[in-house]
C-alpha positions as CSV (number, residue, x, y, z in Angstrom):
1,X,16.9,-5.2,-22.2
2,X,19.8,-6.0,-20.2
3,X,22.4,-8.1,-22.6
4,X,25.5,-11.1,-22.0
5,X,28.3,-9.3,-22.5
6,X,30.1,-12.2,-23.6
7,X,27.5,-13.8,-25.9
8,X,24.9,-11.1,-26.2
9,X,22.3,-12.5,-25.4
10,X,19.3,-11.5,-23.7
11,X,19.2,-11.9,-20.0
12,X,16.6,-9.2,-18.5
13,X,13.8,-7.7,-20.0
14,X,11.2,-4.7,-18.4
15,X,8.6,-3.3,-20.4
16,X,6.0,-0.5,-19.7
17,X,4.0,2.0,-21.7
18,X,3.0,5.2,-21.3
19,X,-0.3,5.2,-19.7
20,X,1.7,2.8,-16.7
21,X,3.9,5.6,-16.4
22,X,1.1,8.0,-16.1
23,X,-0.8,6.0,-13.6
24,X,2.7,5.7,-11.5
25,X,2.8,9.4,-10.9
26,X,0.1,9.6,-9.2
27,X,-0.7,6.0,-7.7
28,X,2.9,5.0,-7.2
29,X,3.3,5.6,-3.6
30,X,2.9,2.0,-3.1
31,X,4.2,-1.1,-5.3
32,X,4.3,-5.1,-4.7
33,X,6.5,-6.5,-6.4
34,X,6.5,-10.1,-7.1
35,X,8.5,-13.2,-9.0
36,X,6.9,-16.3,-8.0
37,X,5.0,-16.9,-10.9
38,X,6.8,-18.2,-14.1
39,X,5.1,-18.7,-17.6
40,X,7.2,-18.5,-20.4
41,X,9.4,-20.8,-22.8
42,X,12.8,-20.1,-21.0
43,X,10.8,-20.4,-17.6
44,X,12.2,-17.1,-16.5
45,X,10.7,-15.7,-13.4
46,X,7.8,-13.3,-14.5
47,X,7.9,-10.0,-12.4
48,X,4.6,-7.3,-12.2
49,X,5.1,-4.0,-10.6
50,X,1.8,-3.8,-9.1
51,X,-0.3,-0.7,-7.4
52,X,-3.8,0.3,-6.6
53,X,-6.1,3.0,-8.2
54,X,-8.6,5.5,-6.8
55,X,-11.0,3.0,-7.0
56,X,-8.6,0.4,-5.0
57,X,-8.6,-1.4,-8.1
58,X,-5.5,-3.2,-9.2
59,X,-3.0,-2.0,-11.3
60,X,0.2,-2.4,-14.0
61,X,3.0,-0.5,-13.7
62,X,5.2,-2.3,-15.4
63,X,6.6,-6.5,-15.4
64,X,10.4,-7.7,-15.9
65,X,11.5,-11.1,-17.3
66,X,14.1,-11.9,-15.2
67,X,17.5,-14.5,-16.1
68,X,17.9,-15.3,-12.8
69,X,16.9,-14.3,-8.7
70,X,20.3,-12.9,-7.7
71,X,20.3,-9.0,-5.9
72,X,22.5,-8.2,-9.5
73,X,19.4,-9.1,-11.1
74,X,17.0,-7.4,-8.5
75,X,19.1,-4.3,-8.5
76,X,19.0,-3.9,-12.2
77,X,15.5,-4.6,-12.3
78,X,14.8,-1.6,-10.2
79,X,17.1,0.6,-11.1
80,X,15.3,0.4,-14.9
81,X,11.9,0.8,-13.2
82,X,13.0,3.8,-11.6
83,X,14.4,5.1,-14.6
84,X,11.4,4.5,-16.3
85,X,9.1,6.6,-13.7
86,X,11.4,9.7,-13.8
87,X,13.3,8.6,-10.8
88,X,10.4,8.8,-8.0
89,X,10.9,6.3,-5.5
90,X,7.7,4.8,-3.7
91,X,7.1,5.1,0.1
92,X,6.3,1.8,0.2
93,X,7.2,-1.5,-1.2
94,X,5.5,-5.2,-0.2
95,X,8.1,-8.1,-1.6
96,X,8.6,-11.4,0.2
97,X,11.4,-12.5,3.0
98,X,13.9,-13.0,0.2
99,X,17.3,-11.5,1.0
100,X,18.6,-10.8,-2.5
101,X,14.9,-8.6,-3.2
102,X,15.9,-7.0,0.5
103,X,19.5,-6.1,-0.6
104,X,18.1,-4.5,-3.8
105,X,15.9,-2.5,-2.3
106,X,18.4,-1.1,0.1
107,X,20.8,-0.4,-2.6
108,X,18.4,1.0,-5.2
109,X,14.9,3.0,-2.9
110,X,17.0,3.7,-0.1
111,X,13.6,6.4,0.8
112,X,11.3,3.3,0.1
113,X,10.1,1.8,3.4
114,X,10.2,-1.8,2.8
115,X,7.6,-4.6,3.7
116,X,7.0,-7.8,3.9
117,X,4.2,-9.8,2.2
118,X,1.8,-11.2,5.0
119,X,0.7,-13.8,2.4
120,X,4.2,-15.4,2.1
121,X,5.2,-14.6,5.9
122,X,2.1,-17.5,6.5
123,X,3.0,-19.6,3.8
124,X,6.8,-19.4,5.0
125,X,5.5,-20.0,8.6
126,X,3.3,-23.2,7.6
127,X,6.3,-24.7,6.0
128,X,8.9,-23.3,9.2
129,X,6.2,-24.5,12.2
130,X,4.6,-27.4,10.3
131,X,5.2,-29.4,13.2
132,X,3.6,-26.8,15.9
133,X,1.2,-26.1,13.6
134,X,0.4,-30.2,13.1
135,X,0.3,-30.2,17.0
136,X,-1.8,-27.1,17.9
137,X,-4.6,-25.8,15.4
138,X,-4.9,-22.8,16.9
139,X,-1.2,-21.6,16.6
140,X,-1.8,-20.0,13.3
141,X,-4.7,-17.5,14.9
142,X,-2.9,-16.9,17.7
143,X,0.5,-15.9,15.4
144,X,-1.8,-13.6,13.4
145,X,-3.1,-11.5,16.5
146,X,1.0,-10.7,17.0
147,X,1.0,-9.9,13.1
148,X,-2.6,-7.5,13.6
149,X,-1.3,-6.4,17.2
150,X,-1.9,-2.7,16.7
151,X,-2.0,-0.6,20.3
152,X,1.4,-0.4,21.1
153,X,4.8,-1.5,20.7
154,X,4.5,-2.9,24.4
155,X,1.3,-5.1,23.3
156,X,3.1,-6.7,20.3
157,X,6.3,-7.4,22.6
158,X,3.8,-9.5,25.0
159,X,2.0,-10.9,22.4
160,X,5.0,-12.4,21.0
161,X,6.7,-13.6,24.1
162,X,3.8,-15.6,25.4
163,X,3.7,-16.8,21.8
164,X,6.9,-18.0,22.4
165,X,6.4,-19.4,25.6
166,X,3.3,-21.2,25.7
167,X,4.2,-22.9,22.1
168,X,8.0,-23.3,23.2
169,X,9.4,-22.2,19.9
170,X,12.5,-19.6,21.4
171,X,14.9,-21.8,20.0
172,X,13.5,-21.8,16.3
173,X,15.7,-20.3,14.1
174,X,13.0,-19.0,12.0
175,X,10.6,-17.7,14.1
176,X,14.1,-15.7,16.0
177,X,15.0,-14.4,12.7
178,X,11.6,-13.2,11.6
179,X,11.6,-11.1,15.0
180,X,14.8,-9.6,14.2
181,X,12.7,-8.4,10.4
182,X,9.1,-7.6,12.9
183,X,9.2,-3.8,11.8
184,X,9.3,-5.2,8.1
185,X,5.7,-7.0,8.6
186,X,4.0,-6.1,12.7
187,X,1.1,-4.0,12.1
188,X,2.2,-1.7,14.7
189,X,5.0,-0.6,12.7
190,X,3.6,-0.9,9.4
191,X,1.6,2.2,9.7
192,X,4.6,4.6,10.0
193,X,4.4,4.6,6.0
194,X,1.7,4.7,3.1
195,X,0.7,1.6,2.2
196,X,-2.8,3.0,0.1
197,X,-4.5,-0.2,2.2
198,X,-2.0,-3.0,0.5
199,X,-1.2,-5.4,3.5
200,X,1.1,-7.8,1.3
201,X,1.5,-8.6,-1.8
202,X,-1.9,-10.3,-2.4
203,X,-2.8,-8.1,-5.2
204,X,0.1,-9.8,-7.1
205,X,-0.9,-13.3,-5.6
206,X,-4.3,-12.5,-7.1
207,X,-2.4,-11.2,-10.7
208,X,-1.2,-14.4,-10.3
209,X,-4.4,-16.5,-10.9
210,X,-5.4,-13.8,-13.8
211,X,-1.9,-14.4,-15.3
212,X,-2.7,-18.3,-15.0
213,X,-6.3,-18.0,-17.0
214,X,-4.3,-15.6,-19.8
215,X,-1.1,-17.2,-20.3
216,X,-0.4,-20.2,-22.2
217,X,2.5,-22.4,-21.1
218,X,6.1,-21.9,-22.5
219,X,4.9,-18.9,-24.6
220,X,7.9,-17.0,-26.4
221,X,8.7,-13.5,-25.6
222,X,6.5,-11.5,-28.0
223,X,3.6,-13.8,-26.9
224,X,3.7,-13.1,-23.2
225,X,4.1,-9.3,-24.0
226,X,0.8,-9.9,-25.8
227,X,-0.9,-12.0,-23.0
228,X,0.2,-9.4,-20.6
229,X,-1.3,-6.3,-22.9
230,X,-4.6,-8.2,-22.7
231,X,-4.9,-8.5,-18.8
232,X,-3.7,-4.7,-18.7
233,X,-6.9,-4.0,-21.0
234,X,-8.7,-5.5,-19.1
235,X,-7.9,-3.6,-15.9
236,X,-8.1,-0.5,-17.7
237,X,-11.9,-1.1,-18.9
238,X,-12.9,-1.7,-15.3
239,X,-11.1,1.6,-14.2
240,X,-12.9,3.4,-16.7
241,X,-16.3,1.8,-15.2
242,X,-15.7,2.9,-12.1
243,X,-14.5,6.5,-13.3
244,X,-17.8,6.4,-15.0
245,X,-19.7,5.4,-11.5
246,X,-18.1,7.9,-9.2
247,X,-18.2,10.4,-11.9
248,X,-22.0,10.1,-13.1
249,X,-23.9,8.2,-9.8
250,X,-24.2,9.7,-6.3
251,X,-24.3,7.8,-3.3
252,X,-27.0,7.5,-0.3
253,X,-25.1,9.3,2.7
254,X,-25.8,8.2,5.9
255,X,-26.4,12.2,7.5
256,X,-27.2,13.8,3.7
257,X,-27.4,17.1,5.7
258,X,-23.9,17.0,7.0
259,X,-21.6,18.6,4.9
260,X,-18.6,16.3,5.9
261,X,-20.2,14.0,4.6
262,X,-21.0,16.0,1.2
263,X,-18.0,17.1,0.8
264,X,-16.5,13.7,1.3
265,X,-18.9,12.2,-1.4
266,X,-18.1,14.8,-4.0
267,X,-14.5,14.5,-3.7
268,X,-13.7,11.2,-3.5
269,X,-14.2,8.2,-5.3
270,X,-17.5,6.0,-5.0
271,X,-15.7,3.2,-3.1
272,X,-13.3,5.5,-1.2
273,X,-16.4,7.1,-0.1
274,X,-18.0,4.3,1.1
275,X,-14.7,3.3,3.5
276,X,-14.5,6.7,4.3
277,X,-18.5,6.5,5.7
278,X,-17.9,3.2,7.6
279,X,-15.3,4.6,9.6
280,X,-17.5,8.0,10.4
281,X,-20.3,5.7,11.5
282,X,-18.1,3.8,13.6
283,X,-17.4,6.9,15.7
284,X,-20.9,6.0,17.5
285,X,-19.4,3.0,19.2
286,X,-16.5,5.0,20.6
287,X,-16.5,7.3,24.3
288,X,-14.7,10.7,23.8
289,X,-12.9,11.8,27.2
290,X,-11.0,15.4,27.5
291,X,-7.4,14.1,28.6
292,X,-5.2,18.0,28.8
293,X,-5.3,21.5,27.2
294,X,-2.1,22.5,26.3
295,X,-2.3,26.5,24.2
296,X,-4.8,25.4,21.3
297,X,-4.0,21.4,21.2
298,X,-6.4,19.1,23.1
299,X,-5.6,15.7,23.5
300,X,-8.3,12.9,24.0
301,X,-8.3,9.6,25.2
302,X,-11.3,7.5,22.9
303,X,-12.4,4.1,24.0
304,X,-14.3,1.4,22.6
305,X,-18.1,0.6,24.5
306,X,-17.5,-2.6,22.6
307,X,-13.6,-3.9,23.0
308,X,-11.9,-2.9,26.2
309,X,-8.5,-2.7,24.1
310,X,-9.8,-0.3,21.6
311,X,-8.5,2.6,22.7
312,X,-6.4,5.7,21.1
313,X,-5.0,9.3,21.9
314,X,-6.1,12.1,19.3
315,X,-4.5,15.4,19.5
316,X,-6.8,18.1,18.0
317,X,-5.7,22.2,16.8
318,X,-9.2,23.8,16.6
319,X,-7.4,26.9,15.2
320,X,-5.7,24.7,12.1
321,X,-7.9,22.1,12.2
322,X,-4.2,19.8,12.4
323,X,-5.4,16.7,14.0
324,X,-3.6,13.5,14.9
325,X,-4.1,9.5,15.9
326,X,-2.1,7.2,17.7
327,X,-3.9,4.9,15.5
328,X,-2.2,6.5,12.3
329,X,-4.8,5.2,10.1
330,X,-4.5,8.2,8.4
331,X,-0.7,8.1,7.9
332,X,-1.0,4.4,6.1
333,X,-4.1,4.6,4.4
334,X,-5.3,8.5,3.6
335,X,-8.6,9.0,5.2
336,X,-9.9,9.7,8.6
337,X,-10.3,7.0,11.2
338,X,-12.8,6.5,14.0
339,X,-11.3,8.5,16.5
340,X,-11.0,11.7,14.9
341,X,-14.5,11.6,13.4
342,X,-15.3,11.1,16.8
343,X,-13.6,14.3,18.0
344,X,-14.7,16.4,14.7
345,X,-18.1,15.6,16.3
346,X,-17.8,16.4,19.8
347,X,-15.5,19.8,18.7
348,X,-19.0,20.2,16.8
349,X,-16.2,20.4,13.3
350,X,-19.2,19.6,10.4
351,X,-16.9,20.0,7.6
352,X,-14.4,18.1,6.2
353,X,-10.9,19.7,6.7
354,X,-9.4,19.8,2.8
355,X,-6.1,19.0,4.2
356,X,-7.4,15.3,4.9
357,X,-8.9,15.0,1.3
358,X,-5.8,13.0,-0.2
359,X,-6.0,13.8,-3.6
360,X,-5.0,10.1,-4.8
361,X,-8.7,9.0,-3.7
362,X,-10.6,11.6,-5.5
363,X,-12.7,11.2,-8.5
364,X,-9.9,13.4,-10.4
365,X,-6.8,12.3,-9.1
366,X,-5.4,12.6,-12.8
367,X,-6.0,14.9,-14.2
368,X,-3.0,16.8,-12.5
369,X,-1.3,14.4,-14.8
370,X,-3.1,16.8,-17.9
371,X,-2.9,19.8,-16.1
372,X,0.9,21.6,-16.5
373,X,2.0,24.6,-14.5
374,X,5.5,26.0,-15.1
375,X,7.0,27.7,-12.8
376,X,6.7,31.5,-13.6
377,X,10.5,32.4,-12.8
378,X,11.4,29.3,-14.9
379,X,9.2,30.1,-17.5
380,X,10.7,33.8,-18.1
381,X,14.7,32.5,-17.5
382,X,14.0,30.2,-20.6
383,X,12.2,33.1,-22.5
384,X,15.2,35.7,-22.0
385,X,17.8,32.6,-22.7
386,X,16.1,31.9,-25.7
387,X,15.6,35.5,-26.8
388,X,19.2,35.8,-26.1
């Protein structure tokens, strides 16, 4: 609890437990954190650090009660989450466009790669461009393809300037200022960091709806705390239904001779897997062409029978089995795309490399979190210290 220190009285409050602190060491490379919702007697702004789970489940890392929205607040907030999680620092964090949050972050995870919530960028945008919006219905699709524009820097660049042009919105101050934040929430430079498939914060918007069903109004302090153990309960019993699942149930693979595909379905998760599958079997609709040679990297060019702008570069090592997508599905989400499943397959690669198998996605992701390996020269400096 953060205290007045004129009055002493309360002004911020975060709470965890143990388990959430668990679950944060291995799941907390992305967080959302949110504060529009506000259920409590003193109507302080109620703030869930959020992630997601090997089962792309939602999670509770933590949630603040918060005196006020200010980047002193923010900062403090933060800095006592951190504390809490043995000072790791997430690659990525979702927020919305609000410039106190954005000042925190830079002053407290200045490793974190911050983003903006797509969910709040369109609610912002409907309430910014109500009038082009009231005008032209088709605006708001035509604004997402610049948000989803993901070939090249170039493409999202033209996108946006004919956006510009054929709505004639270059003088809005909103829209100008949102450009000047675009590698904050543009798809094409959202997958430079992990994001473990989180596009915004609309696991917290759908928190939101739980926390509405839970809470009561104007509940005191040691009835929200109790609210909130509920709903984490909750998400904890479905977790251990899906451990159960992927643990005890195998599922149909598409190829059950392949061993990729084995190998795939005994490592990871039952609904990793199945992601992991779609985007194998999407490979079929892709063309693989030989681009250059150079020592043992090959680079390919892979384009789409269906969509003439599907296209990506993959640069394959045969000899360390290192392979890389312009794409970078990989990079923001931890399991192979299209492309290289595609050039596995014509490099006649039937197994799945294990440097691909991100551990967070596996059926056992945890139990590093049971499993403790001291360092041997560590272990033997404490002995002779101690015998000392």
């Amino acid at each position: 609890m953060q205290l007045d220190d004129d009055d002493g009285t309360i002004m911020n409050i975060f709470w965890t437990d143990g388990q959430a602190i668990m679950d944060y060491s291995v799941f907390g490379d992305a967080i959302s954190f949110d504060t529009t919702f506000s259920t409590n007697k003193f109507q302080m702004p109620f703030a869930p650090f959020i992630g997601v789970n090997y089962h792309k489940q939602t999670i509770l890392f933590g949630a603040a009660l918060l005196y006020n929205e200010t980047t002193d607040t923010f900062e403090w907030a933060f800095r006592t989450f951190l504390q809490a999680m043995s000072g790791k620092q997430p690659e990525t964090i979702f927020t919305d466009q609000c410039a106190a949050v954005i000042n925190a972050i830079g002053r407290v995870f200045p490793e974190t790669r911050h983003r903006l919530c797509l969910w709040h960028l369109y609610q912002n945008a409907a309430k910014h461009l109500s009038h082009v919006i009231s005008d032209h219905p088709l605006f708001l699709k035509e604004f997402k393809r610049c948000v989803y524009e993901d070939r090249s820097v170039a493409h999202f660049e033209n996108r946006w300037h004919e956006l510009l042009v054929k709505y004639q919105i270059g003088g809005n101050s909103w829209i100008n200022n949102l450009y000047k934040l675009r590698e904050k929430w543009a798809t094409i430079y959202r997958r430079e960091s992990f994001s473990a498939d989180m596009t915004s914060t609309q696991r917290s918007e759908g928190m939101n709806n739980v926390f509405k069903k839970t809470f009561r109004k104007r509940l005191c302090l040691s009835e929200l705390i109790q609210a909130y153990e509920k709903c984490i309960a909750r998400l904890r019993r479905k977790e251990k239904y899906e451990d159960y699942k992927s643990r005890h149930t195998n599922p149909v693979l598409c190829l059950p001779s392949l061993p990729l595909l084995k190998t795939a379905a005994e490592s990871y998760t039952r609904t990793l897997y199945s992601e992991f599958e779609e985007e194998f079997k999407k490979q079929f609709s892709l063309s693989c062409i030989l681009l250059s040679t150079d020592y043992t990297v090959s680079t390919y060019k892979l384009t789409s029978f269906e969509y003439k702008n599907d296209e990506a570069i993959v640069a394959f090592n045969p000899t360390t089995l290192e392979i890389w997508c312009s794409c970078k599905l990989y990079c923001c989400i931890g399991i192979l795309c299209k492309h290289t499943h595609k050039v596995l397959t014509c490099c006649n690669i039937i197994t799945l490399p294990s440097q691909f198998i991100l551990n967070r996605w596996t059926k056992h992701a945890k139990q590093e979190i049971f499993t403790f390996k001291p360092n041997t020269d560590d272990s033997l400096d404490s002995m002779f210290a101690h015998n000392s």
